[in-house]
C-alpha positions in Angstrom: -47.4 20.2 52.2 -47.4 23.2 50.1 -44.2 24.1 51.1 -42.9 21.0 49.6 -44.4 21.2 46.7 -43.0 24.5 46.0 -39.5 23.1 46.4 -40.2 20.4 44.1 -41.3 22.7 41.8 -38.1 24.4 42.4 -35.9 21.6 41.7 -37.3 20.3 38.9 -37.5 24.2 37.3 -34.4 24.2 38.5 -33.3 20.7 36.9 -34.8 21.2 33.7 -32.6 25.0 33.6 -29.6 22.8 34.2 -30.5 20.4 31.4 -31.0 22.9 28.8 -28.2 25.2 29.9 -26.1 21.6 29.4 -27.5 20.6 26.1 -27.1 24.5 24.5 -23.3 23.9 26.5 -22.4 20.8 24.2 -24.2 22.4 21.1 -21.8 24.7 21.7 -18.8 23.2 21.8 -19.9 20.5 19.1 -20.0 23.4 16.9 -16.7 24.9 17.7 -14.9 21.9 17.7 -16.6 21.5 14.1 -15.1 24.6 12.7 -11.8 23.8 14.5 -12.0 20.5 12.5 -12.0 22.4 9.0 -8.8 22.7 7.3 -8.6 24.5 3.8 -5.9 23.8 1.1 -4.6 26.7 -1.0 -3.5 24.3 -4.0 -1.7 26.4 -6.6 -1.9 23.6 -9.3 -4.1 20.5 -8.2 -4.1 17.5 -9.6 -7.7 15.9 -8.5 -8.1 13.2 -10.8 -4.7 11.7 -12.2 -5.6 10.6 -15.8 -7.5 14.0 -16.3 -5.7 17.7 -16.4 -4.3 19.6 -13.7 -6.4 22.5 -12.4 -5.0 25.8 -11.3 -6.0 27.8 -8.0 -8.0 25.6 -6.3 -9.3 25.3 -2.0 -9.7 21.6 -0.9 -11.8 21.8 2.1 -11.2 18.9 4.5 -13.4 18.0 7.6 -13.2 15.1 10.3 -10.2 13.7 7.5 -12.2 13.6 4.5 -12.0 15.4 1.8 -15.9 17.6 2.0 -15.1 19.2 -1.3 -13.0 21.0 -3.9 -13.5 24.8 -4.8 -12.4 26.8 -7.9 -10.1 30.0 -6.6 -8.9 30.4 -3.5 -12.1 31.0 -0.9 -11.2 32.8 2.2 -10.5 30.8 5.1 -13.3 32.9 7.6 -15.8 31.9 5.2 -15.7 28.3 6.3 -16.1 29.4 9.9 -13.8 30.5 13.0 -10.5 28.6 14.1 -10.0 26.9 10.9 -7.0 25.8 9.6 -5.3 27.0 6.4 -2.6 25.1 4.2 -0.7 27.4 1.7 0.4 25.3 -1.2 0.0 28.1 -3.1 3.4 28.0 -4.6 3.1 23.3 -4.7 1.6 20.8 -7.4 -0.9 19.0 -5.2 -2.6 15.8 -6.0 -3.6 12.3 -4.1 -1.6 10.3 -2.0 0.6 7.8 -3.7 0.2 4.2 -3.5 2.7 1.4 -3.4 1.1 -2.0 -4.1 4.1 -4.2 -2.8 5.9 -3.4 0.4 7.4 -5.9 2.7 8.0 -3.3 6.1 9.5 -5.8 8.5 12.7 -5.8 6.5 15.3 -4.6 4.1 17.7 -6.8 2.0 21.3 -6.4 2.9 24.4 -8.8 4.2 23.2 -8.7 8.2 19.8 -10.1 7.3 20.8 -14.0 8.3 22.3 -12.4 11.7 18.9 -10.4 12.0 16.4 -13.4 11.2 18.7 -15.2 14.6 19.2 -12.2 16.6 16.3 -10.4 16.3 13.0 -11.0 18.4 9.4 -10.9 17.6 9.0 -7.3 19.6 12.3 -5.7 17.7 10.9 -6.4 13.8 7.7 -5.1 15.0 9.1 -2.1 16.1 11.4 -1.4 13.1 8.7 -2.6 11.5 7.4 0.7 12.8 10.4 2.6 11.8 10.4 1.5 8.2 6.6 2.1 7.6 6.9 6.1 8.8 10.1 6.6 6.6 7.6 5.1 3.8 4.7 7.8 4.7 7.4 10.5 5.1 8.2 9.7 1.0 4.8 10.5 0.0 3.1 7.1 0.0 -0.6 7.2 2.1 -1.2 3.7 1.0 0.5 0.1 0.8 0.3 -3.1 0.3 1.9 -5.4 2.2 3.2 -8.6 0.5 5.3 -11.0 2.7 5.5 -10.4 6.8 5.3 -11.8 9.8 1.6 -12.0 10.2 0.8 -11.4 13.7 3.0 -8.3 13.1 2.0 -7.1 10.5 -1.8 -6.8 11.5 -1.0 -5.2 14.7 1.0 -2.4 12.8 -2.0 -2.1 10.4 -4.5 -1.4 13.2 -1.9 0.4 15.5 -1.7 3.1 12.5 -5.2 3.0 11.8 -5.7 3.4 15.5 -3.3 6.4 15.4 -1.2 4.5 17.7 2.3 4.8 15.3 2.7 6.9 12.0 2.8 4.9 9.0 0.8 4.8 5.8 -2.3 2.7 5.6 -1.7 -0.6 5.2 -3.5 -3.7 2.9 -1.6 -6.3 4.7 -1.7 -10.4 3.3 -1.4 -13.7 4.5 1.1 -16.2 2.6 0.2 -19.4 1.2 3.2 -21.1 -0.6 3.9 -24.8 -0.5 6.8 -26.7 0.6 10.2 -25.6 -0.5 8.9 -23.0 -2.6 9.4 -19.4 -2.4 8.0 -18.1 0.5 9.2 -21.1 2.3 12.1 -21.0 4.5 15.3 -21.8 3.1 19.0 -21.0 3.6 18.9 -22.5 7.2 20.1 -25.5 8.6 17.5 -28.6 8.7 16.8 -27.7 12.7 15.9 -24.4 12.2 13.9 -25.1 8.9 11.3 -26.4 11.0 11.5 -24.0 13.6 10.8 -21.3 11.3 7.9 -22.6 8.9 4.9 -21.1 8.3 1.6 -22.8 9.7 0.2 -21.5 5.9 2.5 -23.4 3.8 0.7 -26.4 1.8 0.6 -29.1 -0.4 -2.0 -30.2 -2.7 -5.3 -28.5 -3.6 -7.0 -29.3 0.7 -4.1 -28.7 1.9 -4.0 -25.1 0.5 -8.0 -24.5 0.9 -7.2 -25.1 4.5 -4.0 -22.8 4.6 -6.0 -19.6 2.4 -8.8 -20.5 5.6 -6.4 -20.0 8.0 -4.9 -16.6 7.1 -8.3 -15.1 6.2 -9.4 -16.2 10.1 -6.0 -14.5 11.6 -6.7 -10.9 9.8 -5.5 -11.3 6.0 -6.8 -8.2 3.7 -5.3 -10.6 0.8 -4.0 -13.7 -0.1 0.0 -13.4 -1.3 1.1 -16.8 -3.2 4.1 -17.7 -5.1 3.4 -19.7 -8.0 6.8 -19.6 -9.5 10.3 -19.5 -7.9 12.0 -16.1 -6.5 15.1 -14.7 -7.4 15.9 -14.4 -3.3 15.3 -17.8 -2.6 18.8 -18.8 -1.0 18.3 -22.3 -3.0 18.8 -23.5 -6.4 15.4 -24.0 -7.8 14.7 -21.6 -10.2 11.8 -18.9 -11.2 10.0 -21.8 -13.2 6.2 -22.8 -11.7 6.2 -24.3 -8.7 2.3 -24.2 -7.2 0.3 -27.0 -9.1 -2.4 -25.9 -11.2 -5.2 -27.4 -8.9 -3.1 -25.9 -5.6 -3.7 -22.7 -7.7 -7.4 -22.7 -8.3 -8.0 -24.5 -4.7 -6.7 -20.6 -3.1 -8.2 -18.4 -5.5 -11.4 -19.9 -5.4 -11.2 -20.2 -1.6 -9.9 -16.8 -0.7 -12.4 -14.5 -3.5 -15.2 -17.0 -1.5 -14.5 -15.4 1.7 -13.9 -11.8 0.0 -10.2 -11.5 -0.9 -8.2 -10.9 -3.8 -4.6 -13.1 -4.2 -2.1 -11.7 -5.5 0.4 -13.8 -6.9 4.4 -13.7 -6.9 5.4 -15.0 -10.5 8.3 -15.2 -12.6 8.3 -17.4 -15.5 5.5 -17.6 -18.2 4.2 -20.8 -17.2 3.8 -20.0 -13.6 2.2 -16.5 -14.7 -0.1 -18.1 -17.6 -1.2 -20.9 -14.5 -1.7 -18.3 -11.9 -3.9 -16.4 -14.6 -6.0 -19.2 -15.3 -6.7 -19.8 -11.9 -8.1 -16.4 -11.5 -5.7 -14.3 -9.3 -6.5 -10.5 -9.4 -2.3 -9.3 -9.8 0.5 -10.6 -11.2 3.7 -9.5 -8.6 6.8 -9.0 -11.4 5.6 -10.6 -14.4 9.3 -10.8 -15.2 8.1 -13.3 -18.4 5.1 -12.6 -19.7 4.3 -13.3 -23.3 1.6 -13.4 -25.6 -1.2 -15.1 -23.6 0.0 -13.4 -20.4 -1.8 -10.7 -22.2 -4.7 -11.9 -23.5 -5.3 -13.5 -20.0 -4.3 -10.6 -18.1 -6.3 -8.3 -20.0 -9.3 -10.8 -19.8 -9.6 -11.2 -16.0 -9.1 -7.5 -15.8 -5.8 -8.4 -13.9 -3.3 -6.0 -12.3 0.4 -6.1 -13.5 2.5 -5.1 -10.5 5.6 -4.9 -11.9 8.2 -4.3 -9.4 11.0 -2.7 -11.5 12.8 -1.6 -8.4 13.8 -4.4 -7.2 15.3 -5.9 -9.8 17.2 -3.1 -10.5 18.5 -3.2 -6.5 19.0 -7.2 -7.4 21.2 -6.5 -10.3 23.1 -3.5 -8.7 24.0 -6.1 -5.3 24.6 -9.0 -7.0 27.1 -7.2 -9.3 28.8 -4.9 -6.3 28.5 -6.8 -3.1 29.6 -10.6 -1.6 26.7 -11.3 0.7 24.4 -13.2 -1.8 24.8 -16.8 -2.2 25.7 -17.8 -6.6 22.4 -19.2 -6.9 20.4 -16.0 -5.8 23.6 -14.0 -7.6 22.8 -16.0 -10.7 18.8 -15.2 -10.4 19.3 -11.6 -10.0 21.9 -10.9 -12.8 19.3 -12.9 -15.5 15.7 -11.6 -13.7 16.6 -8.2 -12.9 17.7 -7.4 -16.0 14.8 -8.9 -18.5 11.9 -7.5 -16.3 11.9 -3.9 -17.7 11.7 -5.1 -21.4 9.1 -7.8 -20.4 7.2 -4.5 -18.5 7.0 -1.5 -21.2 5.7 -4.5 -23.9 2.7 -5.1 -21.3 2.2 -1.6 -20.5 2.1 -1.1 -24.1 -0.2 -3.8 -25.3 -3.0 -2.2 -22.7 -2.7 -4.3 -19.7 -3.3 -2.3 -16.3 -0.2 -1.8 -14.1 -0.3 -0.9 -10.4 2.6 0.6 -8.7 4.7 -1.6 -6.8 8.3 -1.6 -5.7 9.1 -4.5 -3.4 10.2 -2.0 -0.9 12.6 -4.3 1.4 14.5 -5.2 -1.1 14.8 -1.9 -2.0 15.3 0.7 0.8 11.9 2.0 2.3 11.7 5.8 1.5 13.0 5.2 -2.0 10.2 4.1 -3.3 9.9 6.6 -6.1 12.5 5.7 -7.7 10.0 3.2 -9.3 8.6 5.8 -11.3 11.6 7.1 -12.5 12.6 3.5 -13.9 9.1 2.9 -15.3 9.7 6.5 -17.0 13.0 5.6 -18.3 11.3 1.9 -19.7 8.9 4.2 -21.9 6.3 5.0 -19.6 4.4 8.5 -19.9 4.1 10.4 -16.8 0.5 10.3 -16.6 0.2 6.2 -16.8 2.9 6.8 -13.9 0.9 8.8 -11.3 -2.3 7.2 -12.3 -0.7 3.7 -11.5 0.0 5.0 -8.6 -3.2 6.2 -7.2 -6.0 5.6 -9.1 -4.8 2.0 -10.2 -3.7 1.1 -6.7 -7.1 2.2 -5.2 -8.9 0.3 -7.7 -6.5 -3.0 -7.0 -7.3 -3.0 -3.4 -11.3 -2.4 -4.0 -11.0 0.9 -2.1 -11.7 3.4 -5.1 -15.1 5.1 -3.4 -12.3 6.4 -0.6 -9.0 6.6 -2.5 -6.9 7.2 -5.4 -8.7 10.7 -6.2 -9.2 13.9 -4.3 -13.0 14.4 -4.5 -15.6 15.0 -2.3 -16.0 11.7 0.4 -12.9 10.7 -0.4 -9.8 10.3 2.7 -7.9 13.5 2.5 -4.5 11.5 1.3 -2.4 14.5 0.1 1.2 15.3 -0.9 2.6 18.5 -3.0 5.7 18.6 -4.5 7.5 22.0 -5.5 7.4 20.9 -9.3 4.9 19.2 -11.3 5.9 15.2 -11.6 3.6 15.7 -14.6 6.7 17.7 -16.3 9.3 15.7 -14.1 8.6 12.8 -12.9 11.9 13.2 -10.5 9.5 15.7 -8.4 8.4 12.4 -6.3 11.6 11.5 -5.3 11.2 15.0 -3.3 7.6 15.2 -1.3 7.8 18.2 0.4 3.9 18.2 2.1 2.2 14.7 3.0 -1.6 14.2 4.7 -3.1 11.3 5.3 -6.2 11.6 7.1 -6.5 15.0 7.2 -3.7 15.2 9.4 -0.4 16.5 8.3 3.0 14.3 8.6 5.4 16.3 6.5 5.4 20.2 5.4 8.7 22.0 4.6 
């Protein structure tokens, strides 16, 4: 019997070894793969808060993809620890991610799209869906919204990226609630397929739409897209007046901030604007019309202007140089596209916020600051620019305690460009650095 109790005494001396050998084991590797974790910037001019000045020689330290914080001069890399990682951007203008606040990544605007829409499946937009959405995080841009797509999709790309399934840039992705044979409807078709090809989300008539908003909320919406006026790409000859009724209006937006989400709306015309204001959505998409009381209501709500100057630049440019748009979309895009800068620089200039936003798709994804440059060219300073497109954007989407900045807690969404967009707002057609995450997509 004593024998045996020696063993046990043994094994269990012998067991409780094992478990603290184990425990100092993983202490041990948790700590190195800590310090493996750290990365340190070398910024040579940093641009931390857009809106406020640049500061020179600064180390962003970065751990588990967040930013932990930001340090005057540039701290040795050893004094964070062993194995971590060091970024020179000595000789780069660093500053946050950009933000563009309406993308549509399943497509781009050209004269195969009608053979695409027939020829292409479910599985091939999602994966040039793919395609599209990595070119767009390759140009600098961390964070998008995403304003018109196929919804199941959509949200699949949105968590496949934030998985770290595919490369892409983090995506706000909506739900679309339009009503029949308004924009955002299908047109252009013949009457067989027009059925075939309508969403389960468009409505008529204030139930109608509550139930709609309900539905893309419950299949993943971060935010409710609705056109209350008429689109320039509509292949059909109803114009950009408004088209959503008042009451279909305030039925969505009162439905959709119920169950947490902002709606952004698609709008043209004044009327359609001034109703979709009243109603209470949080953006305007184009604003192509605004007047006076677009203004004063815009500026009241504390409403976004995302003005989309891109696109109707690309509009004008095809409708004037290629054959593949119908004459009522031609007509649209020669009148729209060129009244929306005017109708922009007087909002910008009367104090309404504006949020970047290009319509990417229409435009070609990866160009997408070439927005910038045309806001510059409207009258735009350079500093409303990149704080539209960071600061304002974060702020839009209700995501400013994580984006928009580079500050300590915040995602470590970084680009650098070789010269300061501050001085030359041309730099941000040429991102030569991009990290979302922490991790790093693009360094040349």
């Amino acid at each position: 019997m004593k024998n045996n109790k020696n063993t046990e005494m043994k094994f269990r001396s012998l067991g409780l070894s094992t478990i603290a050998f184990a425990g100092m084991t993983t202490l041990m590797l948790s700590a190195s793969v800590m310090a493996s974790d750290i990365t340190i910037i070398h910024a040579g001019e940093l641009l931390a808060i857009p809106g406020e000045k640049p500061l020179k020689e600064q180390t962003l330290v970065i751990e588990a993809g967040m930013i932990k914080e930001v340090k005057a001069g540039y701290i040795a890399a050893d004094e964070f620890g062993d194995d971590v990682k060091l970024i020179n951007l000595k000789e780069r203008f660093v500053m946050p991610g950009l933000m563009d606040m309406h993308v549509h990544l399943q497509g781009e605007l050209g004269p195969k799209n009608d053979s695409e829409r027939l020829r292409m499946s479910d599985a091939d937009v999602a994966i040039r869906s793919a395609y599209f959405a990595k070119n767009t995080l390759l140009a600098g841009f961390t964070t998008v919204r995403d304003l018109g797509a196929k919804p199941e999709q959509i949200y699949a790309l949105r968590d496949g990226i934030n998985k770290g399934w595919v490369d892409g840039p983090r995506i706000i992705a909506s739900g679309g609630v339009s009503v029949t044979g308004g924009h955002g409807d299908v047109d252009g078709m013949s009457p067989d397929l027009l059925d075939k090809y309508t969403s389960k989300t468009i409505c008529d008539g204030p139930y109608d739409c509550r139930s709609a908003t309900r539905r893309a909320i419950k299949f993943g919406a971060d935010v409710i897209k609705i056109t209350s006026t008429g689109g320039v790409l509509s292949d059909t000859n109803t114009g950009t007046g408004q088209q959503m009724a008042d009451d279909e209006l305030k039925e969505i937006v009162d439905t959709a901030h119920g169950l947490g989400r902002k709606v952004a709306s698609h709008a043209h015309a004044t009327q359609g604007i001034n109703a979709a204001l009243r109603a209470g959505v949080d953006s305007i998409e184009h604003g192509s019309y605004a007047d006076k009381e677009s203004i004063k209501l815009l500026k009241k709500n504390g409403a976004y202007l995302v003005p989309t100057l891109l696109a109707g630049d690309t509009v004008v440019g095809m409708a004037k140089t290629s054959d593949f748009m119908s004459d009522a979309i031609k007509a649209k895009a020669k009148r729209v596209g060129a009244d929306m800068t005017e109708n922009f620089i007087a909002v910008h200039q009367a104090g309404v916020k504006i949020a970047f936003g290009t319509d990417s798709g229409v435009s070609q994804h990866g160009t997408n600051a070439r927005e910038a440059v045309l806001m510059h060219q409207a009258g735009m300073s350079n500093v409303d620019i990149l704080k539209s497109a960071t600061v304002n954007g974060a702020d839009l989407i209700s995501m400013s305690d994580k984006l928009g900045t580079l500050e300590a807690g915040k995602y470590a969404d970084i680009i650098a460009t070789d010269i300061s967009p501050l001085k030359e707002i041309e730099a941000l057609l040429d991102v030569d650095f991009v990290m979302k995450g922490g991790q790093v997509y693009k360094n040349k």
